[in-house]
N, C-alpha and C positions, 0 to 999 in steps of 0.2 A: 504494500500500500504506500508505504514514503515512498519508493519510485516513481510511482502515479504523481507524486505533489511535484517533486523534484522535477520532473523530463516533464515538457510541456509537451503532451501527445496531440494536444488538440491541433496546438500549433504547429506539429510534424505535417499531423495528416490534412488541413490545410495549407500548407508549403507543398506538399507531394500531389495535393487534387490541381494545384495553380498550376503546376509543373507539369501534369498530364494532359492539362485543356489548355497550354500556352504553344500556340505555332509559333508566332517570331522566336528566333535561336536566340537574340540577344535578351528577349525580357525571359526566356528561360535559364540560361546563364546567372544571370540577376538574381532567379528563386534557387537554384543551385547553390549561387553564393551562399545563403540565407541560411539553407540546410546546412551546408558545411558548419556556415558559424555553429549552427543550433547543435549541431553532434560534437564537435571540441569542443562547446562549451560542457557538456554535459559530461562528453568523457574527461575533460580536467575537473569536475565537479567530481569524477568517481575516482579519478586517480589521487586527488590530492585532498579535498576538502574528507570525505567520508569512503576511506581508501575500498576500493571492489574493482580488482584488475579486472577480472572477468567481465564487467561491466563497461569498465575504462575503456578497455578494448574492443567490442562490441561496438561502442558508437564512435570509436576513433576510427576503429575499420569503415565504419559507414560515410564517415567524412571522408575517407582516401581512395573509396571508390568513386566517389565524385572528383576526386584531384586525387591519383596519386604523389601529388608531388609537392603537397601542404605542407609548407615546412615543420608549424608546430602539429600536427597530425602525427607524422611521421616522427619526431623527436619523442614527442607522451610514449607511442607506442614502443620505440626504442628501450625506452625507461624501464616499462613492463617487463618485455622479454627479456632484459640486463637481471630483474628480479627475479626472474623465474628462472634466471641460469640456461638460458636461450641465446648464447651467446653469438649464435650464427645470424641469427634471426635480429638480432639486438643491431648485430655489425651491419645488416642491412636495411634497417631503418634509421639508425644513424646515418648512415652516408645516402642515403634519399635526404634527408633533414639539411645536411651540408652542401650539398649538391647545389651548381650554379644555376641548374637550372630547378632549382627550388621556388615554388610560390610563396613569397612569404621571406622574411628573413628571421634567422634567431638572432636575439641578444647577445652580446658579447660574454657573459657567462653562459649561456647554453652551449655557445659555440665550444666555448672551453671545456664545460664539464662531457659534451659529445668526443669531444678528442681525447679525454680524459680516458671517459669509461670507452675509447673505441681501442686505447692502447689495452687497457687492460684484457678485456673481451680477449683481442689479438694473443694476451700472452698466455690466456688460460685455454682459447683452442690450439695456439702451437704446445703447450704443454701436455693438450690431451692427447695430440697427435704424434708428437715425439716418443711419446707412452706408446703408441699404439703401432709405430716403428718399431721399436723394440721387441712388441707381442709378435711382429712379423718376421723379425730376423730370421725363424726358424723355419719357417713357410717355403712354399714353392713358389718362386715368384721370376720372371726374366729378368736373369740377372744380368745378360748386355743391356738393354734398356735402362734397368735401376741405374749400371754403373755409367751409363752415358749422359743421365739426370747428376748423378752426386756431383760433376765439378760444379751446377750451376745454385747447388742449393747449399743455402749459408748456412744454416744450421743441421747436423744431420743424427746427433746426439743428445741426450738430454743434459750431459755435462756441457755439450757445447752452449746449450743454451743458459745452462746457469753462470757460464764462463762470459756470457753477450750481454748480461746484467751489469757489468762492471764500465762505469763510466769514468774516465778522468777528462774534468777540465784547463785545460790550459791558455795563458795568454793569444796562442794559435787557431786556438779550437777546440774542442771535441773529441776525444777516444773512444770506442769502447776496446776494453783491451781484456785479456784473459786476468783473472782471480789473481794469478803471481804475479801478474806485476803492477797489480792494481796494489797490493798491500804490502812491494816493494814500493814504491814511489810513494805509499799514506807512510813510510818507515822512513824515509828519505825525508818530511815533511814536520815530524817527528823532533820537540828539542835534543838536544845530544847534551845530558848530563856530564 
């Protein structure tokens, strides 16, 4: 019953009867807009005021089928699947959300915290995949093919990867450099008693 008070149905399903009996394409555009807004609004009302991902998503979805390409549509929904450990799904509505050819802009921290959780997302699928290298080692797999991929692929261990964590920065630039010499160079950095 609070969903009924909350989501203005009436106001749906007149926006959707305007939409069905409107020929000109631009005043139907117009009640498209309308809906959009009315479905973000509701799904940020579910994402964030009285938390129902299930809900949030529902009518975020319903706005993105109208515009794939709603920036804030597309970010909320991002949010969700980041919560629910969707991480593939997360990395693909975030980068709809950033995308130039986005409608819509985000804010300067949306942007940020999108790049933020989009690095993360990144490290927790190549960790689950590296994992799952490993389960294959022992498989039958072609291995001229495999061996003709490993020069081009940066990581191809799980140590490598935790060896690709290691950043130094310098007056130069930027490193990332393997574990030893990352905590030579923090030893080098080090007073000397």
């Amino acid at each position: 019953m609070l969903e009924r008070v909350i989501f203005p149905h009436e106001q749906e399903r007149r926006l959707l009867e305007e939409r069905r009996k409107e020929k000109d394409r631009e005043k139907r555009r117009e009640i498209e807009k309308k809906l959009i807004s009315l479905y973000v609004y509701v799904g940020e009302y579910f994402k964030m005021s009285r938390p129902d991902p299930k809900q949030a998503k529902l009518y975020l979805q319903k706005a993105l089928r109208y515009n794939p390409s709603h920036a804030i549509a597309n970010y909320r929904v991002a949010h969700i699947y980041y919560g629910e450990k969707e991480y593939a799904k997360a990395v693909y509505y975030f980068e709809r959300a950033l995308s130039e050819q986005a409608d819509g802009e985000l804010n300067d921290t949306q942007r940020m915290l999108s790049h933020m959780i989009l690095v993360n997302c990144s490290l927790l699928l190549a960790s689950k995949s590296l994992q799952t290298i490993k389960e294959l080692e022992d498989s039958l797999y072609d291995e001229e093919l495999v061996e003709r991929y490993r020069g081009e692929i940066l990581l191809q261990r799980m140590e490598d990867f935790e060896w690709a964590l290691y950043c130094i920065v310098t007056p130069t630039g930027r490193d990332i450099v393997a574990e030893e010499r990352y905590f030579a160079e923090q030893e080098k950095c080090l007073p000397h008693c």
